[in-house]
N, C-alpha and C positions, 0 to 999 in steps of 0.2 A: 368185278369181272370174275369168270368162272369158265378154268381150264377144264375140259378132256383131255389128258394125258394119257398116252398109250405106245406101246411096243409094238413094233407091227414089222413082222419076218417074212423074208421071201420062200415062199412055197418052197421053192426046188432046192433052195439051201437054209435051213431055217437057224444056221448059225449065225448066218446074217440079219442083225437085226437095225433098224433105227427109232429113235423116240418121235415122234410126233404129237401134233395137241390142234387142237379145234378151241380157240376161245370163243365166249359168250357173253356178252356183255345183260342181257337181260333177264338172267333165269337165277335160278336161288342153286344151293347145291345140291335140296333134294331131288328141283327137276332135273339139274345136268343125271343125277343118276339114274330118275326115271325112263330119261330119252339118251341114255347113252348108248343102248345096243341098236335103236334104230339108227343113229348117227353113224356110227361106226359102219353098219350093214351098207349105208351109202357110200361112207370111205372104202369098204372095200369093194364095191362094186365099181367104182370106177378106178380101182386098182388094184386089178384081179390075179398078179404075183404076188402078192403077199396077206398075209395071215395074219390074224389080232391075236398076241399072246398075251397082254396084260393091259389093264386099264382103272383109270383112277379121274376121281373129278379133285379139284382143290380150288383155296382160293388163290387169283393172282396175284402176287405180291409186287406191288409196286416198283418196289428197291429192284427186282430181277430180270424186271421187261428192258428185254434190247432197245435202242435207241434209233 
């Protein structure tokens, strides 16, 4: 599996930030970063207070997925 990991700030106060991720269970890591900026462009379309300050694809690590 293959995380989008990404920082995403609210517009009006861009101190405020939280971490978010888009998993993928079918893509390699080069597509996650091929198709990362259209992803993202949908997460932020339908969540139009806040802004993409940083982003990263990786792989899922087993040991770290919540339960």
């Amino acid at each position: 599996m293959i995380e989008l990991l990404f920082v995403a700030c609210l517009a009006s106060a861009p101190e405020e930030c939280r971490e978010t991720s888009l998993v993928f269970t079918d893509v390699t890591p080069a597509a996650c970063l091929m198709g990362a900026q259209p992803e993202l462009a949908k997460w932020t379309n339908t969540h139009p207070n806040y802004q993409i300050r940083s982003w990263k694809c990786q792989q899922v690590s087993t040991t770290q997925m919540d339960i």
